[in-house]
py3Dmol code that shows the C-alpha trace and the ligand (Angstrom):
import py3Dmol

protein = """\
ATOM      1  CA  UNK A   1     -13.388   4.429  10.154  1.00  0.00           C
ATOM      2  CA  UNK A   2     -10.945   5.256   7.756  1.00  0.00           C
ATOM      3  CA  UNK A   3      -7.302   5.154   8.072  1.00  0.00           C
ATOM      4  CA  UNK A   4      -3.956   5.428   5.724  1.00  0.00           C
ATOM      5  CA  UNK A   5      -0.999   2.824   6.382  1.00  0.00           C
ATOM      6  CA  UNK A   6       1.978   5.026   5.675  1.00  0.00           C
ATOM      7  CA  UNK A   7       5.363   3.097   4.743  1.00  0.00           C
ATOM      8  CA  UNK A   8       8.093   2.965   2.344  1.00  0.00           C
ATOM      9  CA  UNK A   9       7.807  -0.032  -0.272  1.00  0.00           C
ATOM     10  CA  UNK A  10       7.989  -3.298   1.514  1.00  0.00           C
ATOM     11  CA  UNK A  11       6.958  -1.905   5.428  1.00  0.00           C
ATOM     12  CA  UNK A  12       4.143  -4.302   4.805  1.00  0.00           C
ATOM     13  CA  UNK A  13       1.121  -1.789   3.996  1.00  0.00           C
ATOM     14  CA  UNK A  14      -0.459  -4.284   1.812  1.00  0.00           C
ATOM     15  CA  UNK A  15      -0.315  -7.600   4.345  1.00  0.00           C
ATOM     16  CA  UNK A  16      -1.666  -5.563   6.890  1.00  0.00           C
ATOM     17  CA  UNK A  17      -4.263  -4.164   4.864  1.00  0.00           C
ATOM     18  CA  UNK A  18      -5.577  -7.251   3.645  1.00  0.00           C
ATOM     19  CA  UNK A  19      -5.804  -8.376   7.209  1.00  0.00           C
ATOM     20  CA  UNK A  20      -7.863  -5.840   8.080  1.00  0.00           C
ATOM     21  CA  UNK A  21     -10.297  -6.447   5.156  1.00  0.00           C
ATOM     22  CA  UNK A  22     -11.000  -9.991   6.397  1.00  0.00           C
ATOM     23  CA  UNK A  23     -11.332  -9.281   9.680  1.00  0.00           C
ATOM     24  CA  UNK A  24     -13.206  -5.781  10.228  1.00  0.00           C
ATOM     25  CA  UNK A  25     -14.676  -5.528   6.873  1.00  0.00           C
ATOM     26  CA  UNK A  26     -12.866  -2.281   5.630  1.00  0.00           C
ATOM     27  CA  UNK A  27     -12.339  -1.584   2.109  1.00  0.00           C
ATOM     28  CA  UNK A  28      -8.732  -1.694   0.514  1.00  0.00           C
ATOM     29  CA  UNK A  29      -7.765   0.910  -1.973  1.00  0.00           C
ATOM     30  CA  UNK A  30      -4.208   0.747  -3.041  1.00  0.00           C
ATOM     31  CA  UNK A  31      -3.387   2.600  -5.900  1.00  0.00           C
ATOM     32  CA  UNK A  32      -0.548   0.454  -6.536  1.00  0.00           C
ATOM     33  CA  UNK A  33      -3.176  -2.063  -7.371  1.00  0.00           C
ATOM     34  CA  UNK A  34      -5.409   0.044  -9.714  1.00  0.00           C
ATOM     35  CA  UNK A  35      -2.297   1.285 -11.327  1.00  0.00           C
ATOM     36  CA  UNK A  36      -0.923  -2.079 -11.917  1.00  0.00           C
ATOM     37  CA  UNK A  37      -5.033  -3.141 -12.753  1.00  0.00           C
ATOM     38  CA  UNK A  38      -4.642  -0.096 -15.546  1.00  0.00           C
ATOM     39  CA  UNK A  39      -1.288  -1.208 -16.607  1.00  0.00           C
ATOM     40  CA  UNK A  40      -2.420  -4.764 -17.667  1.00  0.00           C
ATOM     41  CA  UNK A  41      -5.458  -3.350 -19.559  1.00  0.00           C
ATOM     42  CA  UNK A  42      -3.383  -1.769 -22.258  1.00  0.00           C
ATOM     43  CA  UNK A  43      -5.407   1.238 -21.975  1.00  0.00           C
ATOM     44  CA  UNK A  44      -3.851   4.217 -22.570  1.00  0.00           C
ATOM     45  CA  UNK A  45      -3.632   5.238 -19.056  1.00  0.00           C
ATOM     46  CA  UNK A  46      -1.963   1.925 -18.481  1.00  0.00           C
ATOM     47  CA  UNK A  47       0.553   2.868 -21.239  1.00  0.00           C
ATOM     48  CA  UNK A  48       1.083   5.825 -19.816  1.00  0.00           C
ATOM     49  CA  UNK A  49       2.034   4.740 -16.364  1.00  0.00           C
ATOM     50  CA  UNK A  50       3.774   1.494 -16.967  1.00  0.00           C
ATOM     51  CA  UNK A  51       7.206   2.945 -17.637  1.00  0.00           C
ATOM     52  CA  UNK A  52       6.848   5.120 -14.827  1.00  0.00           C
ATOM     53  CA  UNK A  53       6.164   2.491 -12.491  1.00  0.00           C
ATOM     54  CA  UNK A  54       8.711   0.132 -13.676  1.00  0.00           C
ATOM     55  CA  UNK A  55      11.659   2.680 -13.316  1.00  0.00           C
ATOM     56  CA  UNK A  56       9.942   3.324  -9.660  1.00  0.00           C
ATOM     57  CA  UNK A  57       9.352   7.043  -9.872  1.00  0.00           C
ATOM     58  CA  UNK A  58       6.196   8.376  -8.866  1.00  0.00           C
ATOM     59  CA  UNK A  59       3.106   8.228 -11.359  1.00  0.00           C
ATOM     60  CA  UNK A  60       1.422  12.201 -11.598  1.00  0.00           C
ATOM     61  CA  UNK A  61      -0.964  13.545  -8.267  1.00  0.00           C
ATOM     62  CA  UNK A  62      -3.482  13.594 -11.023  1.00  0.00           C
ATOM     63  CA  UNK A  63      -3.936  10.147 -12.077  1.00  0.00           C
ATOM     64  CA  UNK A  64      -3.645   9.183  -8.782  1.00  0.00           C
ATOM     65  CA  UNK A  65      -6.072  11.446  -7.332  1.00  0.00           C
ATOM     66  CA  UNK A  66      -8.738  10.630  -9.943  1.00  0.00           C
ATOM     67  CA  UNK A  67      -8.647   6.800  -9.101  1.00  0.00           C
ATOM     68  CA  UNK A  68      -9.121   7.429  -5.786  1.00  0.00           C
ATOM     69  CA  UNK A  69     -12.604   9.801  -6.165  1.00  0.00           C
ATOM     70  CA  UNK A  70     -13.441   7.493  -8.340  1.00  0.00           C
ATOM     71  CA  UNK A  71     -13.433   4.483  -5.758  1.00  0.00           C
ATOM     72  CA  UNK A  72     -14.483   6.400  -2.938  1.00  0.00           C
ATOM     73  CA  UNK A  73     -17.772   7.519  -4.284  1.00  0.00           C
ATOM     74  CA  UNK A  74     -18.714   3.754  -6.045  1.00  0.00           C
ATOM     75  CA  UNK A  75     -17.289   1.380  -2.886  1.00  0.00           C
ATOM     76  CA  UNK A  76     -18.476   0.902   0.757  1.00  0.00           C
ATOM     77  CA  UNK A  77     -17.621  -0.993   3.514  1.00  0.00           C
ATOM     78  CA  UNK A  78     -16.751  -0.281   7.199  1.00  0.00           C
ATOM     79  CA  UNK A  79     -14.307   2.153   6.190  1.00  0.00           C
ATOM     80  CA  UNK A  80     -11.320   3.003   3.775  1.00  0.00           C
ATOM     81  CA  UNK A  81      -7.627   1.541   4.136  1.00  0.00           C
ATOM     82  CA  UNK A  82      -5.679   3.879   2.466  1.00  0.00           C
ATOM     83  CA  UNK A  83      -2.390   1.743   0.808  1.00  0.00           C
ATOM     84  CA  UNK A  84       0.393   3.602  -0.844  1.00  0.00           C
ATOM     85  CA  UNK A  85      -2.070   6.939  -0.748  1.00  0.00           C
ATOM     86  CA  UNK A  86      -1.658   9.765  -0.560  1.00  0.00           C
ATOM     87  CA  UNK A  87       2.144  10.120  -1.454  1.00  0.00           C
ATOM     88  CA  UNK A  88       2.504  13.652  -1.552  1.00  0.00           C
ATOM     89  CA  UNK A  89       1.773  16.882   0.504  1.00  0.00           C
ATOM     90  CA  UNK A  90      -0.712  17.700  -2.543  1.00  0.00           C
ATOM     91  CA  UNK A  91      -2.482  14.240  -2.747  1.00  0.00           C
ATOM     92  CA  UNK A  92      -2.863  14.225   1.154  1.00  0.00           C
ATOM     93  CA  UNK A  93      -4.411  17.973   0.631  1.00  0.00           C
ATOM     94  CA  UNK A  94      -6.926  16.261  -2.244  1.00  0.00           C
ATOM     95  CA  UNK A  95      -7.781  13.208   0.493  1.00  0.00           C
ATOM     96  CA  UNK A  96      -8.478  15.735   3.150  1.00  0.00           C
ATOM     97  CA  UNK A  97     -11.181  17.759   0.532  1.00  0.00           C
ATOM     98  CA  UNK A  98     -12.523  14.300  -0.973  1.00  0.00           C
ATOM     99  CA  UNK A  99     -13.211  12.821   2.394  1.00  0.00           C
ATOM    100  CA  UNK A 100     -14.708  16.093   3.580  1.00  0.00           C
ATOM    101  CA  UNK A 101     -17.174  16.222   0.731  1.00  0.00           C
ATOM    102  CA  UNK A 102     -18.530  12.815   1.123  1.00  0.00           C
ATOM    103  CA  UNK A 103     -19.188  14.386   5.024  1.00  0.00           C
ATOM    104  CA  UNK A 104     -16.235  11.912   5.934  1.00  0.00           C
ATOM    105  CA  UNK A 105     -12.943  11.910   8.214  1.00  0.00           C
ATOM    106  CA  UNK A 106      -9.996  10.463   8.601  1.00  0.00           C
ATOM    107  CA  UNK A 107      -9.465   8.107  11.923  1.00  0.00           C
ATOM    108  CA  UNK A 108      -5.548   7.571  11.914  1.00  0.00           C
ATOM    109  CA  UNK A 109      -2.334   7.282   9.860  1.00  0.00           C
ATOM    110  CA  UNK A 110      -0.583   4.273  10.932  1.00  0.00           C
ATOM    111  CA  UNK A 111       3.001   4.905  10.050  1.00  0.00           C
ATOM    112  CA  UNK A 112       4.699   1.597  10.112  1.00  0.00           C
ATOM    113  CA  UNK A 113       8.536   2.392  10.714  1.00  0.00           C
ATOM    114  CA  UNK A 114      11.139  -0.254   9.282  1.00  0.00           C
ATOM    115  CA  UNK A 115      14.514   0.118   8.409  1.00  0.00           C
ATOM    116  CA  UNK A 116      16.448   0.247   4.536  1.00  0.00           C
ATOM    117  CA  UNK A 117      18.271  -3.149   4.868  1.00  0.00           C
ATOM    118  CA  UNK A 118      14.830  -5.295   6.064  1.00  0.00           C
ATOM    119  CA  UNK A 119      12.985  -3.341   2.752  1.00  0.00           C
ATOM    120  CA  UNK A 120      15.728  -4.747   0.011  1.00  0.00           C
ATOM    121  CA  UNK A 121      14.979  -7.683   1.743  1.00  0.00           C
ATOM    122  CA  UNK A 122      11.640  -8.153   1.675  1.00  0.00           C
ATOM    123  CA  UNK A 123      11.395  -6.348  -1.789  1.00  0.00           C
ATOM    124  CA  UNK A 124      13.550  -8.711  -3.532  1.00  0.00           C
ATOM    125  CA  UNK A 125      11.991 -12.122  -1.721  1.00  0.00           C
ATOM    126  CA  UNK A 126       8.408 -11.143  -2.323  1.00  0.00           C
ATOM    127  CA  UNK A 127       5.745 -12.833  -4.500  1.00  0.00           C
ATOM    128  CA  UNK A 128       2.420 -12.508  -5.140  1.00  0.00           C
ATOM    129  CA  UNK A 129      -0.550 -15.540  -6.241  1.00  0.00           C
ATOM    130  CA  UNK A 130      -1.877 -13.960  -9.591  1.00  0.00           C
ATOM    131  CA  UNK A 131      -5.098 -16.041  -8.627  1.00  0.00           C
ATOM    132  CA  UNK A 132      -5.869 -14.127  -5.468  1.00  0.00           C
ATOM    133  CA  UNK A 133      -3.224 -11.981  -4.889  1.00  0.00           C
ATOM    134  CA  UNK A 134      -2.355 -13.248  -1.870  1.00  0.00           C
ATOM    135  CA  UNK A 135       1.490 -12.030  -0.788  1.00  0.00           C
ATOM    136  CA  UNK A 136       3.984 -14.463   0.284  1.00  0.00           C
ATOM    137  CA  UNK A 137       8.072 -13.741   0.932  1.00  0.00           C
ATOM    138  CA  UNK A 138      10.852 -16.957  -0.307  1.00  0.00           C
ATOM    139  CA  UNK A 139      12.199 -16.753   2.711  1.00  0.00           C
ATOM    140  CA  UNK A 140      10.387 -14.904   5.856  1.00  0.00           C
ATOM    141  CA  UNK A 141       6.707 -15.970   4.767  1.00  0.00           C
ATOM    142  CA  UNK A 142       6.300 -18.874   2.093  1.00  0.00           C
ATOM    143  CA  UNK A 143       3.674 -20.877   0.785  1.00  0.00           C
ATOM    144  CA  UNK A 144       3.392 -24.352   2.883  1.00  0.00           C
ATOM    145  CA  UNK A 145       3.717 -25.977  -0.228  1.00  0.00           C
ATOM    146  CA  UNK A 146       6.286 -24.900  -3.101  1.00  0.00           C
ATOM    147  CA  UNK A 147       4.457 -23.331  -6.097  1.00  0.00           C
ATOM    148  CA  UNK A 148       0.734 -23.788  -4.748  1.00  0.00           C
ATOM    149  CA  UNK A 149      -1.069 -20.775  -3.018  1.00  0.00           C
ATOM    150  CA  UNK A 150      -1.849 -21.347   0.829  1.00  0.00           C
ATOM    151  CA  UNK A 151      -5.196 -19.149   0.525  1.00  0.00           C
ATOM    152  CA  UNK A 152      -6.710 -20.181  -2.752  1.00  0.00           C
ATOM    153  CA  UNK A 153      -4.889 -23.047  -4.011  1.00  0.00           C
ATOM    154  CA  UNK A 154      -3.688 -21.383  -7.376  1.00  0.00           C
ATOM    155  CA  UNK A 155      -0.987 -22.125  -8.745  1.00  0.00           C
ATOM    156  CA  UNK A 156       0.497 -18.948 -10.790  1.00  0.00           C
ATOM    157  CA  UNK A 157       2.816 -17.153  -8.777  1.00  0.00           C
ATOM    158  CA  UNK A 158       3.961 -13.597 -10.215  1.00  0.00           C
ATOM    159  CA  UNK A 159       6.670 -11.004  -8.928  1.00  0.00           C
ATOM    160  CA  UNK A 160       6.280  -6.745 -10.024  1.00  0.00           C
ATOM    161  CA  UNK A 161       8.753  -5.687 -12.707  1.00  0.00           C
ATOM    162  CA  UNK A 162      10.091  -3.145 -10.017  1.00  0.00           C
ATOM    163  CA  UNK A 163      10.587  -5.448  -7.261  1.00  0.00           C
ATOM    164  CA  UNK A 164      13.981  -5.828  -8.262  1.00  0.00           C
ATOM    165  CA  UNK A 165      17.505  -3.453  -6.662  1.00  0.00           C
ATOM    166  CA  UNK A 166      17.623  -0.841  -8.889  1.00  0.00           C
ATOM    167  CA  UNK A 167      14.023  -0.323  -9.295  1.00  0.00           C
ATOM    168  CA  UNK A 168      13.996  -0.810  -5.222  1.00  0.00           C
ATOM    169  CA  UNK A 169      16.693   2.494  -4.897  1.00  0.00           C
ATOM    170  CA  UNK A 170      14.725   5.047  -6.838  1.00  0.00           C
ATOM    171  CA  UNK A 171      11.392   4.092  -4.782  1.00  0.00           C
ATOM    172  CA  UNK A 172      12.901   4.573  -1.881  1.00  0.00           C
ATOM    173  CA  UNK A 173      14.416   7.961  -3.051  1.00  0.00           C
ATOM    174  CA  UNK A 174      10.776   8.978  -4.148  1.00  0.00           C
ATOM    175  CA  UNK A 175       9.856   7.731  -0.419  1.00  0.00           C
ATOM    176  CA  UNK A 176      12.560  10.207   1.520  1.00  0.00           C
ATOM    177  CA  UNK A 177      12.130  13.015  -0.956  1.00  0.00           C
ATOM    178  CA  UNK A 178       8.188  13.158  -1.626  1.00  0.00           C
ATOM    179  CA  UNK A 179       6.134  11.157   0.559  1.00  0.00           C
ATOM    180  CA  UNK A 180       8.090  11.574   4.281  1.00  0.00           C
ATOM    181  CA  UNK A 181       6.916  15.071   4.720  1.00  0.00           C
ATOM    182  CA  UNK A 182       3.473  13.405   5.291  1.00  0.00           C
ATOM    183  CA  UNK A 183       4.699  11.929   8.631  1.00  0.00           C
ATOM    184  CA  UNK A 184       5.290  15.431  10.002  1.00  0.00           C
ATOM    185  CA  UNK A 185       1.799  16.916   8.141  1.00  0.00           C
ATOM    186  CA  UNK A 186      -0.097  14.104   9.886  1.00  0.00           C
ATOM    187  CA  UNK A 187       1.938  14.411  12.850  1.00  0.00           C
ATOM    188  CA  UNK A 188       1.285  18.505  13.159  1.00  0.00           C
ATOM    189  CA  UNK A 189      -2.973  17.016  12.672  1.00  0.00           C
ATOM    190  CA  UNK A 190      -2.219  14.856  16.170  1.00  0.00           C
ATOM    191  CA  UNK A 191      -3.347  11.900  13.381  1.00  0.00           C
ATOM    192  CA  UNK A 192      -0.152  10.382  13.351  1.00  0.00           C
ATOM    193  CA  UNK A 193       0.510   6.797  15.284  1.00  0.00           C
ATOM    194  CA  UNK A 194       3.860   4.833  14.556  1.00  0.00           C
ATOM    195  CA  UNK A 195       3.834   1.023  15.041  1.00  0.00           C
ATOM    196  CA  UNK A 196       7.309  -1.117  14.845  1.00  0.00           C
ATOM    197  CA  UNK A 197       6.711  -2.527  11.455  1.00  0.00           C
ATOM    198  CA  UNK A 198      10.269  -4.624  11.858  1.00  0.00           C
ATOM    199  CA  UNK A 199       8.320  -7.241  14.431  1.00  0.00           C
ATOM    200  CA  UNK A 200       6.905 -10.237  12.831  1.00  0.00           C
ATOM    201  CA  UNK A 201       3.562 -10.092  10.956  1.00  0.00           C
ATOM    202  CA  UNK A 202       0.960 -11.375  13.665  1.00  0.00           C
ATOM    203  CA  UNK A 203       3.114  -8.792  15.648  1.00  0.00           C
ATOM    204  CA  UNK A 204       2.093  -5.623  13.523  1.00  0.00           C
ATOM    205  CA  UNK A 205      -1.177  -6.765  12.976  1.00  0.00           C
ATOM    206  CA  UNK A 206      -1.595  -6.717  16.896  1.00  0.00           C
ATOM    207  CA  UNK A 207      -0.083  -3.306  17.228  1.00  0.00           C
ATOM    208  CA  UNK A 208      -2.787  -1.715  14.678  1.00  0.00           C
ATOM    209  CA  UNK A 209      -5.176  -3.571  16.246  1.00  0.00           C
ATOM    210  CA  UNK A 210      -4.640  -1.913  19.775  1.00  0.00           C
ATOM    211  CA  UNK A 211      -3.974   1.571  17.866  1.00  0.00           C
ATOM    212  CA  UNK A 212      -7.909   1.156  16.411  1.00  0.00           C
ATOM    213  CA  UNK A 213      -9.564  -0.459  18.881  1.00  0.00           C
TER     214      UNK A 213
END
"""
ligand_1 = """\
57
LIG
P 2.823 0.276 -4.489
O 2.223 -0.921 -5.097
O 2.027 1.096 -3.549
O 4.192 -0.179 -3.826
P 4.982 0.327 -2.540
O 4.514 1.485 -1.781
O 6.357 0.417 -3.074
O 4.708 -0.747 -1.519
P 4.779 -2.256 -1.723
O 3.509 -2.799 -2.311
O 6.051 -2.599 -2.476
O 5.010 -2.762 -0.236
P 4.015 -2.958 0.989
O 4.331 -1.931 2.023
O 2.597 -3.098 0.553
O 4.586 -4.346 1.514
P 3.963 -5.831 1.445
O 2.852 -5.961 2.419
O 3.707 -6.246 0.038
O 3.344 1.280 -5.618
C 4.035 0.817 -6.758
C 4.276 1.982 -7.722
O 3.012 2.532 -8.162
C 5.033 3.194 -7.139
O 6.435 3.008 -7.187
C 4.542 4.315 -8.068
O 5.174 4.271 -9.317
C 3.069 3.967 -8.273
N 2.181 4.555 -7.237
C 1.403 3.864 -6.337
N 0.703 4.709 -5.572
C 1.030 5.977 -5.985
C 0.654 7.269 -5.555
N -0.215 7.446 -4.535
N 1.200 8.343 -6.198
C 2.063 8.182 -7.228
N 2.478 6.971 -7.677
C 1.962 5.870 -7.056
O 5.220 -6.653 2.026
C 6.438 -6.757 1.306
C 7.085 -8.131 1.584
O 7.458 -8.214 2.956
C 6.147 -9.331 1.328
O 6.877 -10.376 0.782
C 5.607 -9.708 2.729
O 5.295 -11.082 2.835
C 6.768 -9.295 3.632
N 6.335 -8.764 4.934
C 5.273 -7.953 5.209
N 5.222 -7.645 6.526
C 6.298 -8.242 7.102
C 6.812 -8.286 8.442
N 6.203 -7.653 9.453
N 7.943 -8.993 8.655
C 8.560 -9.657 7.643
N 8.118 -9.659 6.357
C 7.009 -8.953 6.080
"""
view = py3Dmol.view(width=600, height=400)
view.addModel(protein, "pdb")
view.setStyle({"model": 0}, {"cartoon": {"style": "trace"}})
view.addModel(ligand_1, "xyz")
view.setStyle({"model": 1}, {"stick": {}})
view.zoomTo()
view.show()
């Protein structure tokens, strides 16, 4: 089964992702990950996108599109979790003709709907275990103990260089602008399911649970 969690920055694609790799098995592929994964390297693809994704503008269809066909055809699992892809009308075109070449299909979008004020919220509490990547929130979800991770026990806790206001207002201008026209391209496919993303986590979790059965 694969599916796409659809959501501006901070509806919580990434918690509820990783939730569904532990318990059905499914494969993440975020390309904010492998993005921020080439960014560390120093490569020159990392150079390349890092000031993009700092200023939160969108990195080109074609670098995205080519870390994705790369992942699909070297990982398996019981199914893809598309997080933070596709992004535009022309990625969601390349996902429908990559999927359709492996003899593949997309199951459902899950759009998770939550409003502007809970994002800067969430955006601006959130950090992440550079052990295990693990994502925890200062306020709404914290570690049980200050400074030590609840999952793995590390101890290095980072936050994203565009987890910050300003950063925060262009991503979510990219979001209206370029990737919202997917929710009425899935929608017109009879793919699209919305799911309150404002409710508490276990909440969510439940709701895409019932959507995939
Ligand atoms: P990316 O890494 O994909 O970031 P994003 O879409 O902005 O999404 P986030 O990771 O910020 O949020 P999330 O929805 O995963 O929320 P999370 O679960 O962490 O992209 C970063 C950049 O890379 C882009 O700006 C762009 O430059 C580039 N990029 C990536 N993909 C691209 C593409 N396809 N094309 C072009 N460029 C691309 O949760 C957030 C916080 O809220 C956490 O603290 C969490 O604990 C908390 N939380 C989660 N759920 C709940 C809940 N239900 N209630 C309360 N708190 C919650």
């Amino acid at each position: 089964m694969n599916i796409i969690l659809l959501g501006p920055p901070g509806a919580g694609k990434g918690t509820q992702a990783r939730h569904l790799v532990e318990t059905r098995g499914m494969v993440q592929l975020s390309t904010g990950d492998m993005l921020r994964e080439a960014k560390s390297s120093g490569t020159k693809l990392g150079q390349k996108v890092a000031a993009i994704m700092d200023t939160g503008k969108l990195v080109t269809d074609e670098i995205v599109i080519g870390l994705i066909e790369e992942k699909l055809t070297s990982e398996s699992g019981a199914g893809f979790i598309f997080d933070g892809f596709p992004r535009t009308l022309a990625q969601a075109d390349a996902l429908a003709a990559l999927l359709a070449k492996l003899g593949q299909s997309l199951h459902t979008v899950v759009e998770m709907r939550v409003d502007d004020d809970a994002l800067v919220k969430r955006i601006t509490g959130r950090f992440t275990c550079g052990d295990c990547g693990e994502v925890y929130h200062d306020d709404i979800n914290p570690t049980a103990k200050a400074g030590i991770c609840d999952k793995c026990g590390g101890t290095e806790m980072t936050r994203r260089g565009d987890d910050n206001e300003v950063s925060l207002r262009t991503r979510l201008m990219e979001y209206y602008k370029k990737t919202s026209p997917l929710i009425g391209y899935y929608y017109a496919k009879g793919d699209l399911r919305p799911v309150n993303g404002l409710a508490d986590i276990t909440e969510v979790q439940k709701s895409i649970e019932a959507i995939l059965g």
